[in-house]
TORNU-886029 format. One record per residue: residue number from 1; x, z negated, y of N, C-alpha, C in turn. Coordinates in steps of 0.1 Angstrom, whole numbers, m for minus. Layout:
lumgu  n_u  n_w  n_v  ca_u  ca_w  ca_v  c_u  c_w  c_v
NUM  X  Z  Y  X  Z  Y  X  Z  Y
...
# end
This chain:
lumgu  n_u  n_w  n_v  ca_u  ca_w  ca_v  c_u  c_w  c_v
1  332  1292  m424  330  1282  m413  315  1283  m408
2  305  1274  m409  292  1272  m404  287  1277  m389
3  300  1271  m383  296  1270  m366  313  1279  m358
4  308  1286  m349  322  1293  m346  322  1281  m336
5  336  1286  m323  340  1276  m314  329  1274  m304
6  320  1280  m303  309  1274  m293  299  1268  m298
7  298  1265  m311  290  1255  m320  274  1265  m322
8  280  1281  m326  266  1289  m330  269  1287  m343
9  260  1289  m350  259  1288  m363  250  1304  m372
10  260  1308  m378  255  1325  m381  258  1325  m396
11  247  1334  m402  251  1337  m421  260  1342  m426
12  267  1344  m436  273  1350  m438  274  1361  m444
13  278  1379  m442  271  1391  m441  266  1394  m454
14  268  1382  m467  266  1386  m478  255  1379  m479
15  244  1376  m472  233  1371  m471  223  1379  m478
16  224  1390  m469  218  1403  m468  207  1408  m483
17  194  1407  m487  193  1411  m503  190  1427  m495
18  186  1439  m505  183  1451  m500  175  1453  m511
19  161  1457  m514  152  1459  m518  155  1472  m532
20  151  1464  m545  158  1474  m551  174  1473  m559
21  175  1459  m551  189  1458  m554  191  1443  m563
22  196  1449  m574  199  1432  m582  203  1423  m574
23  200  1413  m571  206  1402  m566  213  1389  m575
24  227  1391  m566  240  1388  m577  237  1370  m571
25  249  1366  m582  255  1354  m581  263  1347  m569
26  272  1356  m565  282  1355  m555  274  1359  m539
27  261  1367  m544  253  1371  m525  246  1359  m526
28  237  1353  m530  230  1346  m529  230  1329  m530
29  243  1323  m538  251  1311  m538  255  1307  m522
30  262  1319  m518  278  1317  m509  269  1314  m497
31  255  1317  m491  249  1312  m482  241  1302  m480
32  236  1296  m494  230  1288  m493  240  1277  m495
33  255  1277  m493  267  1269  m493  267  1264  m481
34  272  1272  m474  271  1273  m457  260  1268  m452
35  251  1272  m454  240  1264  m450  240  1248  m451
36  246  1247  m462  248  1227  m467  256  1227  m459
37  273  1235  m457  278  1230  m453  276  1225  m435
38  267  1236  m430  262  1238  m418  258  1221  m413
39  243  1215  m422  238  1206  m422  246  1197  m424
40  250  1195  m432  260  1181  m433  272  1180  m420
41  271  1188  m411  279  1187  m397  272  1184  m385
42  260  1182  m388  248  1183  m379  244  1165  m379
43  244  1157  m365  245  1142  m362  228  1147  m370
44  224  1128  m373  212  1128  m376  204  1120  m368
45  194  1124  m364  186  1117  m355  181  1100  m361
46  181  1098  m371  181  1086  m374  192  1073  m375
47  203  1084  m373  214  1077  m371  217  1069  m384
48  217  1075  m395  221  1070  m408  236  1067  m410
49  241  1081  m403  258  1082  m405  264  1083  m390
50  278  1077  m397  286  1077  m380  290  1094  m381
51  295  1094  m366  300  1105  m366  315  1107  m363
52  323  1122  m369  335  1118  m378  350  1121  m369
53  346  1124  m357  355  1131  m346  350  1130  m328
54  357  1130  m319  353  1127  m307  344  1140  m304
55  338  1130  m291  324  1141  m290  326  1151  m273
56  328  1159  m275  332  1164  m260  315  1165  m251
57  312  1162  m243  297  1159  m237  298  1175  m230
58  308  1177  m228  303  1191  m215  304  1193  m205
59  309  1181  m197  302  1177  m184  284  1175  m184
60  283  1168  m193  267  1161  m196  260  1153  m196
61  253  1148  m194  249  1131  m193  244  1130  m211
62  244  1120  m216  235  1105  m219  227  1105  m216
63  214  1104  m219  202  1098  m211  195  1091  m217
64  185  1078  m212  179  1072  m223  185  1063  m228
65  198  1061  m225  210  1052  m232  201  1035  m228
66  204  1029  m246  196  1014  m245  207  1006  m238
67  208  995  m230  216  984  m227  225  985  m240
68  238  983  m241  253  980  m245  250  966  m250
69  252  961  m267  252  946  m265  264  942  m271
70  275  953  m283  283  946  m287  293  948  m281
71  307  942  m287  315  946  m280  322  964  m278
72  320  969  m287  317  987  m294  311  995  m288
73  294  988  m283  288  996  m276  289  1000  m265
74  285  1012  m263  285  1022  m251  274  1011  m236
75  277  1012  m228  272  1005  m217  263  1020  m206
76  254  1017  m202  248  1025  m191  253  1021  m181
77  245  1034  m171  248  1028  m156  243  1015  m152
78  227  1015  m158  221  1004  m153  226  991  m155
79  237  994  m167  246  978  m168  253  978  m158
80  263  988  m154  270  989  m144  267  981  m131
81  258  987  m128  251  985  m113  248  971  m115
82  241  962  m125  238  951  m128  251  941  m127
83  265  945  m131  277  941  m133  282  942  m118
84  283  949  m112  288  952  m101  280  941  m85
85  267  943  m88  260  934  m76  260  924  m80
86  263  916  m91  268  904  m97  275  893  m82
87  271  884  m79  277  880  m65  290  872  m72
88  293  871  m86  302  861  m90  315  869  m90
89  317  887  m85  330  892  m87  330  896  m72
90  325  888  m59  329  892  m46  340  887  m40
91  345  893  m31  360  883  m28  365  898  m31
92  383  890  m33  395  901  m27  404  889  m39
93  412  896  m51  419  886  m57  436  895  m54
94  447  892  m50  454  898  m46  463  896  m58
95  467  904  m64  479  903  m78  496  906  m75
96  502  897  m71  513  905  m69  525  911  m79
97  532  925  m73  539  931  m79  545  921  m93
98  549  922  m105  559  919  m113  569  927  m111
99  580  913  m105  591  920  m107  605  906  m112
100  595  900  m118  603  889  m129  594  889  m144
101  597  896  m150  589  893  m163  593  880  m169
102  599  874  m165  604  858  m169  595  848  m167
103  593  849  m154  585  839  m148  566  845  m144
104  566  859  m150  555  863  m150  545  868  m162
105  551  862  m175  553  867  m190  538  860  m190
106  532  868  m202  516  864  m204  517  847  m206
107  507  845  m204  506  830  m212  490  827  m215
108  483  817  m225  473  821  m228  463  812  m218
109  449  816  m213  440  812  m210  439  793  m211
110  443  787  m221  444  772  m219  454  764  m217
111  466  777  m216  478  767  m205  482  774  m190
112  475  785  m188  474  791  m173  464  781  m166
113  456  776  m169  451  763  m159  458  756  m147
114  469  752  m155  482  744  m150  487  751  m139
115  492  763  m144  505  777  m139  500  780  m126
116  482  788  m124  479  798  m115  465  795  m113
117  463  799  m100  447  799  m97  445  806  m99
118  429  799  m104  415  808  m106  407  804  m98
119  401  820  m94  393  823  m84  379  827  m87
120  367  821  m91  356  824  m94  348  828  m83
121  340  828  m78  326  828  m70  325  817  m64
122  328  801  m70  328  789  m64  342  795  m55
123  354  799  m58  366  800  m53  367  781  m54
124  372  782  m65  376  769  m71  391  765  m78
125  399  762  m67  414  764  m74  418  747  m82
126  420  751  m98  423  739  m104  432  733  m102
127  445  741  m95  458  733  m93  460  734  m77
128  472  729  m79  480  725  m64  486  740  m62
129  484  745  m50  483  766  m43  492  761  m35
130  499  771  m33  511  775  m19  501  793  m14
131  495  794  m6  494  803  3  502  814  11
132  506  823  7  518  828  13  516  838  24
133  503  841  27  496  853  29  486  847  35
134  475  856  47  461  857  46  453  858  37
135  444  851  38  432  849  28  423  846  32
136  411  852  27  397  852  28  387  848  15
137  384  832  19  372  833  12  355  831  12
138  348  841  8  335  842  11  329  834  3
139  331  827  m6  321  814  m11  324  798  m6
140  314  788  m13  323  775  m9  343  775  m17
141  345  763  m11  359  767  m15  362  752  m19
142  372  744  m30  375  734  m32  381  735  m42
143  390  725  m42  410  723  m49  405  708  m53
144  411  706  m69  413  694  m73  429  696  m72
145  439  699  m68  451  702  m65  455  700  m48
146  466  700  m42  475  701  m31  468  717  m26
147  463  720  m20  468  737  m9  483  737  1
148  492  742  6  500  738  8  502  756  14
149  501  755  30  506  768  36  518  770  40
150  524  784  37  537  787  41  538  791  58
151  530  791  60  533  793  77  526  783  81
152  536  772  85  531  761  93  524  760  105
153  527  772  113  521  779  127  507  784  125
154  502  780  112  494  790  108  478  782  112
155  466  788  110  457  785  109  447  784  101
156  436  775  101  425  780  88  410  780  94
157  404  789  96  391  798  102  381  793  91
158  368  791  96  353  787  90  345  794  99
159  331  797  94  328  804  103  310  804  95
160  301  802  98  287  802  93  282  818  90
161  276  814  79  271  830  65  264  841  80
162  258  834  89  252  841  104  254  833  111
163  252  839  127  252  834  136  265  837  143
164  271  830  151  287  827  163  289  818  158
165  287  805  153  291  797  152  305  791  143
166  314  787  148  326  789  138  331  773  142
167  346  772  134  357  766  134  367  768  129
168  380  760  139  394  767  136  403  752  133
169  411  753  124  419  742  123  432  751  122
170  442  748  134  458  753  133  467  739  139
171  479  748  136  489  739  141  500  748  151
172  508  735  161  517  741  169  529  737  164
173  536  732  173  551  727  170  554  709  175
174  542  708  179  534  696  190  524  687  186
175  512  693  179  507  689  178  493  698  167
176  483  692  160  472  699  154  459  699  159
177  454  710  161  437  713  167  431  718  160
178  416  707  162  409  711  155  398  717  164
179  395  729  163  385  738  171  372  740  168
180  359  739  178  347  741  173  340  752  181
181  340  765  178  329  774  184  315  769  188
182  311  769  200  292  766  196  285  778  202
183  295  792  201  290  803  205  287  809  218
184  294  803  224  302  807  239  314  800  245
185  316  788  239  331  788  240  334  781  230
186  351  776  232  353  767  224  361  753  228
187  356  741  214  355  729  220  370  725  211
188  382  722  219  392  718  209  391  699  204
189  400  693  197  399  681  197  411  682  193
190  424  680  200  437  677  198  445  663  193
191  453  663  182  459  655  179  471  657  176
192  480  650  188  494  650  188  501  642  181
193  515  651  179  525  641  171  528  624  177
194  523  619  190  528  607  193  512  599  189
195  508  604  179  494  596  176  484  593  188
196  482  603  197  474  603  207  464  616  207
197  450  614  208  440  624  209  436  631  222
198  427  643  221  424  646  237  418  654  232
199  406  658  240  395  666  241  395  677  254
200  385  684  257  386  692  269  383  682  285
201  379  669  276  373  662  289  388  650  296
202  395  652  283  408  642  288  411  635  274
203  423  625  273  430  614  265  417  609  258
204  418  608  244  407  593  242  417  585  246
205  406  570  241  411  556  246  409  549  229
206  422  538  230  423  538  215  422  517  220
207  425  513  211  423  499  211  434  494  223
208  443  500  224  458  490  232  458  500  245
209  445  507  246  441  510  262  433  503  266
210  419  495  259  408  489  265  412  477  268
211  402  472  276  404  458  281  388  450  274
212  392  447  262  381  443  255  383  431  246
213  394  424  248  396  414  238  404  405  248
214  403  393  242  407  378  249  422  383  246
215  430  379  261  443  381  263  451  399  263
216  436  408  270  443  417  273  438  417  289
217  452  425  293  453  426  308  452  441  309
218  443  445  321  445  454  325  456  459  340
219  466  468  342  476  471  353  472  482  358
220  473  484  372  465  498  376  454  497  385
221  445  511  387  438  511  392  423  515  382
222  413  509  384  403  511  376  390  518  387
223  389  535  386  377  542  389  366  541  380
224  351  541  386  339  542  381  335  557  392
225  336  566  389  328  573  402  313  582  393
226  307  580  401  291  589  399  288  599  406
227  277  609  403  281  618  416  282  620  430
228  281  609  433  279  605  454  285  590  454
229  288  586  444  286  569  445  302  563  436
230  311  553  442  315  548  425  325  535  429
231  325  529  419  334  514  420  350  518  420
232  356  512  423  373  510  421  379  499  423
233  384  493  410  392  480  414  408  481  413
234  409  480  424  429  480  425  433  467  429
235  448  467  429  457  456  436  463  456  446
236  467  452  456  472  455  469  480  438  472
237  493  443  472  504  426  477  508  435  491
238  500  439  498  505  445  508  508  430  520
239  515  426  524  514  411  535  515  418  550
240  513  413  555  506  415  571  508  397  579
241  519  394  577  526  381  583  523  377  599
242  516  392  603  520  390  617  505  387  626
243  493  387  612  481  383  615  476  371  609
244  487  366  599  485  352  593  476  352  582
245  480  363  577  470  373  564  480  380  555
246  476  380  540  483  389  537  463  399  528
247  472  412  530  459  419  527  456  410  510
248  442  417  509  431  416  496  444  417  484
249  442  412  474  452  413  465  442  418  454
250  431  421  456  423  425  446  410  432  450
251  409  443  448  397  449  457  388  455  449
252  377  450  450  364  457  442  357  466  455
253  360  482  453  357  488  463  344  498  459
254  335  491  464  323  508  466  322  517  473
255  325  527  470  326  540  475  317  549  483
256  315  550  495  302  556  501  293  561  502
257  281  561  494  277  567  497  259  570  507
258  258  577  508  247  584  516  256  577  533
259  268  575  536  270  574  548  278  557  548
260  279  552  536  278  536  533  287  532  527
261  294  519  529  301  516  519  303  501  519
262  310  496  508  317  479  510  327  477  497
263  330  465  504  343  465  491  341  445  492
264  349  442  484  352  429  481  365  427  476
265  365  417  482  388  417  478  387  400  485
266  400  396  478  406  382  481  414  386  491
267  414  372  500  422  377  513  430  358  512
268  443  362  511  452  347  512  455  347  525
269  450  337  535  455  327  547  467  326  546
270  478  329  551  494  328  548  498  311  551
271  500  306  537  501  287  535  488  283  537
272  477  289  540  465  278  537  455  278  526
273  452  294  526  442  294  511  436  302  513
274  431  307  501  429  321  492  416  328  493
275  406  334  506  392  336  509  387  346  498
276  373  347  499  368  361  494  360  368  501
277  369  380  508  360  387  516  348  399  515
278  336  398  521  328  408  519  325  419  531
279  330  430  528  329  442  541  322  450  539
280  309  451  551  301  469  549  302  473  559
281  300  485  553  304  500  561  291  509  567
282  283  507  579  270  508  583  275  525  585
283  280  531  580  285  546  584  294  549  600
284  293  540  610  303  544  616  316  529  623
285  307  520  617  318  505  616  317  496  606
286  329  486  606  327  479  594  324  465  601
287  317  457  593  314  442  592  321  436  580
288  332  424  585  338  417  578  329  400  576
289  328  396  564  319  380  560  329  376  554
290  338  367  555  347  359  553  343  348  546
291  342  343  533  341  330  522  357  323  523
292  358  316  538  366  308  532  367  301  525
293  380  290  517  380  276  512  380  266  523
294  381  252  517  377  239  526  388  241  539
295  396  243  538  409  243  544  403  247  558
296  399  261  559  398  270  568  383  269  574
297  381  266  585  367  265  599  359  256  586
298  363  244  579  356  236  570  350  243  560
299  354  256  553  346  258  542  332  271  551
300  333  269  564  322  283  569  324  292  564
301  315  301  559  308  314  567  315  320  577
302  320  329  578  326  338  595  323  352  589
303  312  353  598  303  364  600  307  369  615
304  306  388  613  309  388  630  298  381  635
305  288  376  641  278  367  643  288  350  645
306  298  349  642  303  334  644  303  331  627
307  309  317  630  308  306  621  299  301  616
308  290  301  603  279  296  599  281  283  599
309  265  275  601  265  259  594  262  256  583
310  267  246  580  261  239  563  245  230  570
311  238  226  563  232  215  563  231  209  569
312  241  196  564  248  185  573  249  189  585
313  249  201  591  254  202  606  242  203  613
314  230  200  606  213  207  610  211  191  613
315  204  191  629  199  178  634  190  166  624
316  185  174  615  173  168  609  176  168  593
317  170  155  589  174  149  576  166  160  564
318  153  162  571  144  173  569  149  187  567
319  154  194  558  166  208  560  153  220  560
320  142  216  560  132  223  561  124  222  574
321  130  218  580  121  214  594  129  227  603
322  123  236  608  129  245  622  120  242  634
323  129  246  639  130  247  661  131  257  668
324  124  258  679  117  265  687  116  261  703
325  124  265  710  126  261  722  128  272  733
326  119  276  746  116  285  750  112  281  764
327  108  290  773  107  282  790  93  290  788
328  83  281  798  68  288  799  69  283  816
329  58  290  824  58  287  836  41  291  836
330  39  287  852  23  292  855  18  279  865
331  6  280  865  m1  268  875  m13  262  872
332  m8  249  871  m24  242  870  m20  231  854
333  m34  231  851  m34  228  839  m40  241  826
334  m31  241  815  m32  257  809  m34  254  793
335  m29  264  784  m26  263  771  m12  274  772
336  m10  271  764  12  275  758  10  281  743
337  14  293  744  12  295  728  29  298  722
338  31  291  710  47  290  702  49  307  704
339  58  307  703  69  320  704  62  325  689
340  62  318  679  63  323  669  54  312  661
341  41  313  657  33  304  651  43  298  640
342  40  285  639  44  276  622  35  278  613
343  40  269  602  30  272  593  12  267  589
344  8  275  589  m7  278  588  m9  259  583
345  m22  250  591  m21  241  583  m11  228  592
346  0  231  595  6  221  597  5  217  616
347  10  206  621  12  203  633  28  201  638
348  34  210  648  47  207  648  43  196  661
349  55  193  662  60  181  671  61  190  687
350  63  183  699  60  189  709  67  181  722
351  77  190  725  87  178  738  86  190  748
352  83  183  757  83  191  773  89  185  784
353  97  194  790  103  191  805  96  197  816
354  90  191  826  82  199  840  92  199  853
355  88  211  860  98  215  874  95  204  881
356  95  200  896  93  191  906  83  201  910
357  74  197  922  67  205  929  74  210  939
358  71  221  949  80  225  959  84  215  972
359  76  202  971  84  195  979  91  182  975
360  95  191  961  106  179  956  96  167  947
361  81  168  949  80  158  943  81  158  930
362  80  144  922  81  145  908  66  145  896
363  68  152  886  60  152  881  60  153  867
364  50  154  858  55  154  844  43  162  840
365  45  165  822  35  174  821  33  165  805
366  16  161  805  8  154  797  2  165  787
367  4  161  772  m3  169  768  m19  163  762
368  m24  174  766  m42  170  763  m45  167  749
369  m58  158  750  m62  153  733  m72  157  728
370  m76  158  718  m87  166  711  m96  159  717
371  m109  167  722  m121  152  725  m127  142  718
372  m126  133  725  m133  121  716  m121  114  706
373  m109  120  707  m98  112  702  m83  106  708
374  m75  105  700  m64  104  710  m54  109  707
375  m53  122  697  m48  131  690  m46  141  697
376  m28  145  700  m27  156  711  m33  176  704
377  m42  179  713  m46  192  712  m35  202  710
378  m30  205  695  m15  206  692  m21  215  678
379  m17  225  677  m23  235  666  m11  239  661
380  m12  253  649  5  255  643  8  267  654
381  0  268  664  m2  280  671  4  278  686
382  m1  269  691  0  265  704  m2  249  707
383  m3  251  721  m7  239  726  m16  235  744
384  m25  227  748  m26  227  763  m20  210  768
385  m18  215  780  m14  204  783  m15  204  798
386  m18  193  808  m20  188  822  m8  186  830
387  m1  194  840  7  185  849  4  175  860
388  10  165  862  7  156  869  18  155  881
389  16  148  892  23  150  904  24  134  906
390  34  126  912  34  112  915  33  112  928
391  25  109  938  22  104  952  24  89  954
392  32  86  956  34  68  961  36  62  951
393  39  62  938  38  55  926  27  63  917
394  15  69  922  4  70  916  0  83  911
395  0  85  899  1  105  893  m13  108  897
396  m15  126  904  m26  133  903  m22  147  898
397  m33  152  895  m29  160  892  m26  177  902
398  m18  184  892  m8  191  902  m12  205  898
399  m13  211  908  m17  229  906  m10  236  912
400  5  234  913  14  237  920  19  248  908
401  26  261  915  32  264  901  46  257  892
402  49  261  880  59  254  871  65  258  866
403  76  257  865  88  261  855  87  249  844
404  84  252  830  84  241  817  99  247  810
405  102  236  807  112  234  793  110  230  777
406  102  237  765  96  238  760  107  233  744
407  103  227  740  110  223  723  102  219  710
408  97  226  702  85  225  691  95  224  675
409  95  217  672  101  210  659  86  213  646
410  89  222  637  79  224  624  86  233  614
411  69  235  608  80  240  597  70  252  592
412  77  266  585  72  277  587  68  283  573
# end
């Protein structure tokens, strides 16, 4: 044997020549035997020949080892590690126990398509999945097939590669929510079994809630509120028989604010007819403006202030002409200035009544004329004018004091 069991390799004792000594056939054959056979057990560095038996390493490395290309070849670590950080074998594939080899018997790679999901890196299931379990997947995810969970109570979690930001889609016994993290709370959007939605903020509104199409009615009360301020239109058949009123049957109410308010509502005359009233709220009373119909004070205005006029009820054909009527007093002959100038430009008209003098006599009061005309001294401003006194038939004039009765007709 060439090599004992620790792989030394030693002569054989008939090696030996001794000087002097014939050197035989059988000393000097038998080791240069051994020796071949030594060498021919010995791997070759060129790698000409395989080798003929397993190789025990020692607990030793390989080093130097090339990349693994066939299927035969020995692989290094550096394939390893290369194979391993591979992002296409991340994930969790869960295999469960066999315990039907019937329904779990091999079958080959182009009719398992059909049978069982495959789970790549995309996590791309080709068929229709039943879920029976938690699961987690860390890539995108998409089914040309049905998914189909066994716990209907169950949920399905999303959630961004960084960041809080998530979403949850579950179900109750009621109804399904779909949930949105925005990384301090969360925003649900509910959808119940009676085909009705709701948010955190309330119900949506679906077509056969709005009042948006010819021949829908709205029933109820309709709030607008802002934050100090807001409209509300209700109905009220409240009757009040005993004031010859039945309340507003429709109230457009604004809501107070900075101290304020008013509403608007129809108010029916009990058998006469159907007003539209306007009421504000000065912060500590209200003012009612009453639009009657013809029926009622002819169609007025009733303002607390009274019953308004039309037009027609205005002395003058002119609905632009106003009046001005005021008492002036004093002595002599003076100038009179209007309460309230007219307009710049124009001349109003000018009627005067004079007191008697203190002993009863009579007198009148003349107004003066521009000089050199016969055009009374009559501006949009004012006016002068002369009282006169009658002595026996004959006027002079009077410096007595006077009470005037004053009426200016113009326009402003």
């Amino acid at each position: 044997m060439p090599y004992d069991g620790n792989g030394n390799y030693t002569l054989p004792p008939a090696y030996k020549a001794t000087p002097g000594t014939e050197i035989m056939t059988t000393q000097h054959n038998m080791p240069l035997e051994d020796i071949q056979a030594a060498l021919n057990a010995v791997l070759l560095r060129n790698g000409s020949v395989p080798v003929t038996s397993n190789w025990n390493m020692g607990s030793n490395r390989i080093t130097f080892l090339a990349d693994g290309a066939a299927d035969t070849d020995a692989a290094n670590v550096g394939q390893l590690k290369a194979l391993l950080n591979n992002t296409a074998l991340t994930g969790v594939t869960t295999v469960p126990a066999v315990t039907d080899w019937t329904a779990y018997q091999p079958v080959g790679a182009k009719d398992a398509d059909a049978r069982y999901g495959r789970l790549g890196y995309a996590n791309t299931w080709v068929a229709a999945q039943t879920v029976n379990a938690d699961q987690t997947v860390n890539g995108a995810f998409s089914t040309t097939g049905a998914v189909t969970f066994t716990n209907t109570l169950g949920s399905v979690t999303g959630a961004q590669a960084t960041g809080t930001k998530k979403w949850n889609l579950s179900r109750s016994s009621t109804y399904t929510s779909l949930n949105s993290y925005s990384g301090s709370a969360w925003h649900p959007l509910i959808i119940n079994d009676d085909d009705t939605a709701e948010t955190a903020k309330g119900k949506l509104a679906f077509d056969a809630d709005k009042v948006n199409r010819a021949g829908d009615t709205m029933t109820g009360t309709l709030s607008i509120t802002g934050p100090s301020y807001g409209l509300t239109i209700n109905s009220n058949a409240n009757a009040n028989a005993s004031s010859g009123f039945n309340d507003a049957s429709i109230f457009f109410n604004l809501t107070k604010r900075f101290g304020y308010a008013g509403v608007i509502g129809l108010r029916e005359v009990v058998g006469a007819s159907l007003n539209i009233v306007l009421s504000a709220f000065n912060g500590s009373s209200w003012y009612e403006f009453d639009l009657v119909a013809q029926g009622t004070n002819q169609g007025r205005l009733v303002s607390p202030a009274g019953v308004s006029a039309f037009t027609s009820d205005l002395p003058f054909s002119d609905t632009t002409l106003k009046m001005q009527a005021w008492t002036a007093s004093g002595s002599g002959e003076g100038y009179v200035a209007f309460p309230t100038a007219f307009r710049s430009g124009t001349v109003p008209k000018v009627f005067l009544q004079l007191s008697r003098e203190q002993n009863n006599t009579s007198r009148v009061a003349v107004l003066d004329i521009v000089s050199g005309t016969s055009t009374p001294n009559i501006t949009n401003s004012g006016f002068t004018f002369q009282p006169l006194a009658f002595f026996d038939g004959a006027p002079t004039t009077s410096n007595q004091p006077y009470t005037m009765q004053c009426l200016a007709i113009g326009y402003f």
